[in-house]
C-alpha positions in Angstrom: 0.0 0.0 0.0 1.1 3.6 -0.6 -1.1 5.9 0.3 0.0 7.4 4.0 3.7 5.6 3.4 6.4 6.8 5.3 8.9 9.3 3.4 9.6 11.2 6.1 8.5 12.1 10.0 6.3 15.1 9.2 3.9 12.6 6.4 3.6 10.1 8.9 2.3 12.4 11.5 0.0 13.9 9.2 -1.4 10.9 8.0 -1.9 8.8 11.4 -4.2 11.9 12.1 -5.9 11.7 8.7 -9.8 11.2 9.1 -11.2 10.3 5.4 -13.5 13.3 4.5 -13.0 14.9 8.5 -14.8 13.7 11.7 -17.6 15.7 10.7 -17.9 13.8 6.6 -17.9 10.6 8.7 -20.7 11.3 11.2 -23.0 12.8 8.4 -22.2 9.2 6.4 -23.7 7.4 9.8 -26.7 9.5 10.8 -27.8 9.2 7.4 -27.6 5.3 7.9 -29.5 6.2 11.5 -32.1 7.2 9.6 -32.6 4.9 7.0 -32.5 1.7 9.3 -34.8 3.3 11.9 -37.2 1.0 13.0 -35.8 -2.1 11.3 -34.2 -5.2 12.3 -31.1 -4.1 11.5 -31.5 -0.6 14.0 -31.8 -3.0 16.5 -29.2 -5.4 15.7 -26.8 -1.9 15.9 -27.9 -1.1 19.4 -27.5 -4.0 20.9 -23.9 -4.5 19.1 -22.5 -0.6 20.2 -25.4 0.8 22.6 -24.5 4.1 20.5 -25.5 5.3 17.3 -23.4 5.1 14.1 -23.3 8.6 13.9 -21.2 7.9 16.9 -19.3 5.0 16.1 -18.1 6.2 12.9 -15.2 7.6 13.9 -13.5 5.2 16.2 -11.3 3.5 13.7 -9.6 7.1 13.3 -9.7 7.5 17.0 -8.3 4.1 17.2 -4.8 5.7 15.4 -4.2 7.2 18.4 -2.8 4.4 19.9 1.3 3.9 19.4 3.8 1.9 20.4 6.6 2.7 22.7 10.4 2.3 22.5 9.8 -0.6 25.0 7.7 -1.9 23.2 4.2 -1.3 25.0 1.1 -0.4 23.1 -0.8 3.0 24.9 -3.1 5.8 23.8 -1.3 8.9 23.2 -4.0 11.0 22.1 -6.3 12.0 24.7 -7.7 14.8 24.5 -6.4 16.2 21.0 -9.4 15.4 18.7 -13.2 16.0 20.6 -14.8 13.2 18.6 -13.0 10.9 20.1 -13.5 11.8 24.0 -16.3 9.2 24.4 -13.8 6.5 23.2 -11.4 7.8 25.9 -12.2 6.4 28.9 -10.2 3.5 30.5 -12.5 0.8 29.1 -12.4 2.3 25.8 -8.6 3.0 25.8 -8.3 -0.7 26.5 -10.3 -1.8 23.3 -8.6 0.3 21.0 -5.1 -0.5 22.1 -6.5 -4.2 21.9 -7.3 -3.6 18.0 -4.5 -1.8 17.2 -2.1 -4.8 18.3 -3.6 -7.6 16.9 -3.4 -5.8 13.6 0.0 -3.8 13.8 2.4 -6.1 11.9 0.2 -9.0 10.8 0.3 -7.5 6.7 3.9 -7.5 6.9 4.2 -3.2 6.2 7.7 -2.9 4.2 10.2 0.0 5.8 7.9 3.0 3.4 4.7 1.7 4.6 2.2 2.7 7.3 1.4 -0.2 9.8 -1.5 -2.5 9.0 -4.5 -0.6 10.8 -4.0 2.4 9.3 -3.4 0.5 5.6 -6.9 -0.9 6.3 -8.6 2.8 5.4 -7.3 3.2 2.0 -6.3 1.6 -1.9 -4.0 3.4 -3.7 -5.8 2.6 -7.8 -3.7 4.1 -10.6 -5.9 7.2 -12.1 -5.7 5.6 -15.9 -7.7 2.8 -14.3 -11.4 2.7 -14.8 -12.0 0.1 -12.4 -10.9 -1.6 -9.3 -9.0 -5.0 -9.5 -6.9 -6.8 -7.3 -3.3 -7.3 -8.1 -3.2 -3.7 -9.3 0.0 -1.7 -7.5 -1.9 0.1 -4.6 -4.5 -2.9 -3.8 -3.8 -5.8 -1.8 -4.9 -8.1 1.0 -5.5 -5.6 4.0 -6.6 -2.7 1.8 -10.3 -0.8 1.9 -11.9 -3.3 -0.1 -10.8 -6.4 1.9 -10.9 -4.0 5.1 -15.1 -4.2 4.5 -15.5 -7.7 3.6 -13.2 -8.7 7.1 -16.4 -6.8 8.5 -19.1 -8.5 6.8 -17.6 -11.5 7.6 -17.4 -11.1 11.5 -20.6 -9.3 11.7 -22.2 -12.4 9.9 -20.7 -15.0 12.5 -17.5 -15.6 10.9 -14.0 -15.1 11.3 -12.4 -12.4 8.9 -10.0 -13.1 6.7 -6.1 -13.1 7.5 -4.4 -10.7 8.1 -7.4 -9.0 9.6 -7.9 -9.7 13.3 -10.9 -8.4 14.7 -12.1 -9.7 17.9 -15.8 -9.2 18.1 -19.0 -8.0 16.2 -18.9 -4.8 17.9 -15.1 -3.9 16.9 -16.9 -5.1 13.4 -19.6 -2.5 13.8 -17.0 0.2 14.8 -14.9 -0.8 11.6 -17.7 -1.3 9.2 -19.3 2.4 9.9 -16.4 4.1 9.1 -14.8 2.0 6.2 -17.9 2.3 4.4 -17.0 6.0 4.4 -13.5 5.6 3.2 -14.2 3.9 0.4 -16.1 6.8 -0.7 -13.6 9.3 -0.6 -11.9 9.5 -4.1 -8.6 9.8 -2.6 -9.0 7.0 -0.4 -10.0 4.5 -3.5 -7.8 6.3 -6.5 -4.1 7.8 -6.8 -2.3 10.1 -9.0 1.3 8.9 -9.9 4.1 11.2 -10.5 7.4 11.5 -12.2 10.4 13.3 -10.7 8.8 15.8 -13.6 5.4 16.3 -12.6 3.9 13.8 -15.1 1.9 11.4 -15.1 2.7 7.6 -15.1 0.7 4.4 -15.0 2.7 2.3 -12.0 1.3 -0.7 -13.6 3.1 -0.4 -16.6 6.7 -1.5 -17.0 8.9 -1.2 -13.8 7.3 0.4 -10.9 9.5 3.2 -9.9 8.9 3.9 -5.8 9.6 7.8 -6.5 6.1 8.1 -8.1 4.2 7.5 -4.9 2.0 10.6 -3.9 0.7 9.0 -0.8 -2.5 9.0 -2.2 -2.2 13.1 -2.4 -0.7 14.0 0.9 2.5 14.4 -0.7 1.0 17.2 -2.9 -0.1 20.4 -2.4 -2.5 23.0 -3.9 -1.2 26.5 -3.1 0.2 25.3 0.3 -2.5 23.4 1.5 -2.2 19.3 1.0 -4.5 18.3 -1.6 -5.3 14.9 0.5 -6.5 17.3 3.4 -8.8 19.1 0.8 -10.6 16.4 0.0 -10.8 15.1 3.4 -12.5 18.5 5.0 -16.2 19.0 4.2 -18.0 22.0 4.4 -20.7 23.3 7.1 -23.3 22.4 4.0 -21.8 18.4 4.2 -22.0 17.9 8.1 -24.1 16.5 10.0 -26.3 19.3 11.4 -26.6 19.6 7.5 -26.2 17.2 5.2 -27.2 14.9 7.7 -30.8 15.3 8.5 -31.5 17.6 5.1 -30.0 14.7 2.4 -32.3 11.9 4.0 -34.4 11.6 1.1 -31.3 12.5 -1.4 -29.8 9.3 0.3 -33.1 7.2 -0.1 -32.8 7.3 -3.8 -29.5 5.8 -3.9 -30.1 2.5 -5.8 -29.1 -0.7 -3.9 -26.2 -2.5 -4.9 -26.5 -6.1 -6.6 -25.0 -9.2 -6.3 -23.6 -11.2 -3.7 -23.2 -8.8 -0.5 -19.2 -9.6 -0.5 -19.0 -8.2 -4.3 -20.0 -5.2 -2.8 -16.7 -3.2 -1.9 -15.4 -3.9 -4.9 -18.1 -2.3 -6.7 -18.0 0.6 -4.6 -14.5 1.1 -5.0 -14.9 1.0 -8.7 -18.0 3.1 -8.4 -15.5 5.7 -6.6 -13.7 5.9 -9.3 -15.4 6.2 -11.9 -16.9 9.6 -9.9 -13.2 10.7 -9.4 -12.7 12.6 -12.6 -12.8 16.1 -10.6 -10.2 15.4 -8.3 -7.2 15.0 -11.3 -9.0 16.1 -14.3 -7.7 19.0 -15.8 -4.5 19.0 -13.0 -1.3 19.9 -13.6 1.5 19.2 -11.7 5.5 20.8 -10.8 8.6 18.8 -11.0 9.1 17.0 -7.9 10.5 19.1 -4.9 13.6 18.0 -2.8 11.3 17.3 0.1 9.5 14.9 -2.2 6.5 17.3 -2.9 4.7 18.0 -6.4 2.8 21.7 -6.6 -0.7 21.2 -8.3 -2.4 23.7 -10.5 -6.2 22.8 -10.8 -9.3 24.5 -12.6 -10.7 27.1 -11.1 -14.2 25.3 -10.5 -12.2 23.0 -8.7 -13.5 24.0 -5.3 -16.9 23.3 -6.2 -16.7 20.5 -8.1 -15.3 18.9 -4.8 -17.8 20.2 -2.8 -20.5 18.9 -5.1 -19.0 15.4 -5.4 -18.1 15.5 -1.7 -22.0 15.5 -1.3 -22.9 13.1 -3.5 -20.7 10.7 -2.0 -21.4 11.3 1.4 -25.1 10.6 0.2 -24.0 6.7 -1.0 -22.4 6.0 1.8 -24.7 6.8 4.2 -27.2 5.2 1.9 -24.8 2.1 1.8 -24.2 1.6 4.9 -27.8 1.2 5.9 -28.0 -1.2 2.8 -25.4 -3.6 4.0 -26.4 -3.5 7.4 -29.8 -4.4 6.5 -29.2 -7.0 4.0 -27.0 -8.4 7.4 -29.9 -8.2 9.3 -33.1 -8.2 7.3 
């Protein structure tokens, strides 16, 4: 995986921080799916599981990257206190459960030397723009990425065991997962990557010889006039949050069509779906030769801004809508 690799201290810390589409994208994604499994099977299923809505839950696997490892060797939670959403995860039972997840599934993927540690791989795929579809064996997918992240889920929330190299100890750590995965895979930068030359153009990593230099950390190693692209596409507006978005898109969300097939097909199709919705996050991009801190300078289209915002919305509206689809095709 290469999207939050390590090329240096100051990415690393940005990334382990990184919430796909900010706390506040997140908790629109689950009250959406509040709403939309109210009174159904599957609304109760999710209170008995967390005892909190998924509004609430969906941003523990973020919270969850506050946990680190010592120089002795001794897993704690160094965050308290830094990011609000996370305060009701930060008492000592909670504190215990997320330093639980985080070290069964630390070093289980086997991360090389330039990547993140397996959690935090579990958020994201890394797709080659020129692809029109998601695939497996592509550079950027693998075992422990988004797409395998949700269907370790599934599997745990349906009674059995996920897949290696997931470990995941209990439906409700599944539950915690699955509300906030769901609304990764929605983020274009979470599902597609840009790959760059030491130039500034634009290569296809599956193509001949995969050179390491043309990792963009799925945008965090770009920026648009100072501010990190990845970051840009992670913050929502006041229009996208949940005050908002959240009670005003209900019936935006309830026209989402469901998605076909066998429910552990669905990921993939999502992540596909995400990118064939990326175009406005590269299209009409150019990019500077490569810094000597390993950065590229993006010039974008001057509708950029809102063509993010609008696709920000219509994604948010999926997942939400998504969500509450898999979670009542779980429990029907």
């Amino acid at each position: 995986m290469t999207q939050h690799a390590v090329l240096g201290g100051v990415l690393l810390a940005f990334a382990g921080g990184a919430f796909a589409f900010g706390p506040e994208g997140h908790q629109t994604v689950g009250k959406l799916a509040d709403s939309l499994i109210a009174g159904t099977n599957a609304a109760t299923q999710v209170q008995q599981i967390l005892g909190i809505s998924l509004e609430q839950a969906s941003v523990w696997a973020d919270c969850a990257k506050g946990v680190g490892k010592t120089k002795a060797g001794k897993f704690t939670y160094q965050t308290t206190g830094k990011y609000p959403e996370c305060k009701q995860f930060e008492t000592p039972k909670g504190k215990i459960a997320m330093v639980s997840f985080v070290k069964r599934n630390w070093s289980a993927c086997h991360p090389a030397a330039d990547e993140e540690v397996c959690h935090k791989q579990y958020h994201y795929a890394d797709v080659a723009s020129q692809h029109d579809h998601y695939q497996k064996g592509f550079v950027g997918t693998s075992d422990h990425d988004i797409v395998a992240a949700i269907n370790a889920a599934i599997q745990t929330l349906q009674g059995g065991q996920a897949a290696a190299p997931f470990s995941l100890a209990s439906k409700r750590e599944a539950l915690l997962l699955l509300s906030h995965y769901v609304g990764d895979i929605h983020q274009p930068l979470h599902v597609e990557a840009v790959y760059l030359d030491t130039q500034g153009k634009v290569v296809d990593p599956d193509q001949g010889t995969f050179d390491l230099s043309t990792k963009t950390i799925g945008g965090n190693s770009i920026t648009d006039a100072g501010a990190n692209l990845h970051h840009e596409w992670d913050t929502v507006s006041d229009a996208l949050k949940p005050d908002q978005l959240g009670t005003t898109g209900i019936s935006d969300a309830q026209a989402v069509p469901p998605t076909s097939g066998d429910v552990m097909t669905w990921s993939t199709q999502w992540a596909t779906d995400t990118i064939h919705s990326a175009g406005p996050a590269f299209t009409g991009a150019t990019f500077s030769p490569e810094s000597a801190s390993k950065h590229w300078q993006v010039s974008v289209p001057s509708s950029y801004a809102s063509d993010r915002d609008a696709l920000q919305r219509t994604q948010l509206l999926k997942a939400g809508a998504r969500l509450a689809q898999l979670l009542q095709t779980i429990w029907p």
